[in-house]
C-alpha positions, 0 to 999 in steps of 0.5 A: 564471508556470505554468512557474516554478511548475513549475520550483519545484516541480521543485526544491523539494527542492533549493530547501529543502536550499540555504535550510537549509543557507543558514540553517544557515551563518548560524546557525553564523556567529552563534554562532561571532561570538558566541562569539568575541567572548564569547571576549574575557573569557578574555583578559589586558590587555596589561601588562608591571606592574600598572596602576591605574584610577580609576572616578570618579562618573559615569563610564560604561563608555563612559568606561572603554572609551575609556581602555583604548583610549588606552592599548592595553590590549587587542588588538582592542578591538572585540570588547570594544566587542560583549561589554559590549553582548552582556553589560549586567550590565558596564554597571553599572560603580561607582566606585572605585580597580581595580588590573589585573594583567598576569595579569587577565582581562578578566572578572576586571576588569570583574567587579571593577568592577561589584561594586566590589572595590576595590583595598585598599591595606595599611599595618603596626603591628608589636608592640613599636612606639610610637603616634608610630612609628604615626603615623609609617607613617602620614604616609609612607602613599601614595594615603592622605588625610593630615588629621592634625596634628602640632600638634594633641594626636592623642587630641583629632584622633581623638575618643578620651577618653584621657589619653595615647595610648600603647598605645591602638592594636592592632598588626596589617596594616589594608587601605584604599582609594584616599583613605582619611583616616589617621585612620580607620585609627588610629579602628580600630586604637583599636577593636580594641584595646579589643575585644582588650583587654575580651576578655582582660580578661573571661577572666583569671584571679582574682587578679591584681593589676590594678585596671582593664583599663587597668593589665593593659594596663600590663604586656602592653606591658612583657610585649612589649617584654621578649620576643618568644619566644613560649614565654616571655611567661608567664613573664615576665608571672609574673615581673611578678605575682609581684613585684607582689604581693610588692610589689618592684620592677619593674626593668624596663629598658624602662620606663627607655628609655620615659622616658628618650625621645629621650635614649636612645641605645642604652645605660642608663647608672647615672645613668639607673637613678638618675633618677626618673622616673615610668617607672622601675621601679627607683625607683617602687612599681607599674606606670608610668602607661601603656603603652609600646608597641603590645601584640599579642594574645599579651602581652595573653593572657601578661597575662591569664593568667600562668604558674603558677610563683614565679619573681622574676628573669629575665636575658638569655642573649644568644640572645633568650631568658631564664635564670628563677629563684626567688632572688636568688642564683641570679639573680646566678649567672645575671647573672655566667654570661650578662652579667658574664663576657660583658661581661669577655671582650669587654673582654679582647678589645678590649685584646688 
């Protein structure tokens, strides 16, 4: 015992230095295991597309692990079996609907998870287009709940106290999730028009000749489908004004071809000038009943807020804008420049 006493003595030195750099050895092979491991977070799920991922209610990561594992998502899925035990903030996983992408880190979608940043799915109204055109991108919307019915009255499905649908709804680009109702959308759509609409309403102009919020929405959808040169709509919303309070006509072909409906086939004909309906503006005093379309921010504003000029006719120049005047006879000046004479040498070409 005394000799082996003295013999550590002897070495303690030596003893001391190999136990540190035993210590040291094991330090540095934890923290570099450690960081190895952490290292899995920077690395991307092996995909050639992106891939989606529901996290049902009471799922657990323990789930989630084994369905990367079955479809091979990761290269050496043990080292993501040891981070989510290093790191238990990715152990409260929500449920939901996750896209991965092959450009993703394994942060970005566990990340994703925990917070619950589901994947949102995107759907369009455009300007210009009908509520049965909505309803329509609706039915053919994917991984969205479809409970409308088409033998139903829509306004009544939405729990909306209207009359007539058209226009009711503002055109824009609406995120949803995985299972989201369709009618949810069109609730939404309905509620910002209203926010859109009472917002221009508010800060019109004095005087115009609107007697309710609902008509000034009346000509914002004629203004939309009249022109989508944006530098144009006050002016043909000044057209409109003008003509309203001299009390002449409308003459508005769109409203013709929203009444017509499905007879429409491209062309007005005379006999379709001559029919009254009540969307002809040739043949009715005012506004027609409702809108005729979808209606963007900037028809409502051009509604809102018509140019300050006396024009009363515009005619097509064939290029997508409008030739404006003040007076009939230079109104047919322009209708024989842009559309008579066009007209004629077309039909000179055709017998050529």
């Amino acid at each position: 015992m005394k000799q082996c006493i003295e013999w550590f003595h002897h070495h303690r030195k030596l003893i001391l230095i190999a136990l540190g750099l035993f210590v040291v050895s094991v330090v540095v092979i934890a923290v570099t295991m450690y960081q190895y491991v952490l290292s899995v977070e920077d690395e991307r799920f092996m995909l050639q597309k992106p891939q989606y991922i529901q996290v049902k209610q009471g799922d657990t990561l323990y789930h989630l692990l084994q369905r990367f594992d079955e479809q091979n998502l990761l290269e050496n899925s043990w080292r993501f079996k040891l981070l989510v035990r290093l790191k238990r903030d990715y152990s409260d996983i929500k449920q939901g609907y996750y896209r991965i992408a092959p450009d993703d880190t394994v942060k970005k979608v566990l990340t994703d998870i925990v917070e619950g940043k589901e994947f949102l799915f995107l759907i369009t109204f455009i300007e210009g287009i009908r509520t049965q055109d909505a309803v329509s991108l609706l039915a053919q919307a994917e991984n969205m709940t479809h409970e409308l019915d088409s033998e139903m009255p829509l306004l009544e499905q939405l729990k909306i106290d209207k009359n007539h649908s058209e226009g009711l709804f503002f055109p824009d680009t609406y995120s949803y999730r995985m299972g989201e109702l369709d009618k949810n959308i069109l609730i939404h759509a309905h509620q910002r028009l209203k926010d859109e609409l009472n917002e221009a309403w508010s800060k019109r102009d004095a005087d115009l000749p609107y007697k309710s919020a609902y008509e000034m929405l009346i000509m914002a959808s004629i203004i939309e489908k009249e022109t989508s040169v944006e530098a144009e709509r006050n002016l043909v919303s000044a057209v409109f004004v003008n003509r309203l309070r001299k009390r002449m006509r409308l003459q508005t072909d769109p409203t013709v071809i929203y009444g017509m409906g499905d007879r429409y086939q491209g062309n007005i004909r005379r006999k379709d000038l001559l029919e009254k309906t009540a969307y002809n503006t040739y043949k009715i005093n005012g506004l027609p009943p409702t809108p005729i379309a979808l209606v963007g921010r900037a028809s409502l504003q051009a509604a809102a807020h018509p140019a300050q000029v006396d024009y009363l006719y515009f005619v097509s120049k064939n290029d997508g804008s409008h030739y404006f005047s003040n007076n009939l006879r230079d109104h047919e000046a322009a209708v024989d420049q842009y559309q008579r004479n066009r007209k004629s040498r077309n039909k000179s070409k055709k017998t050529k």
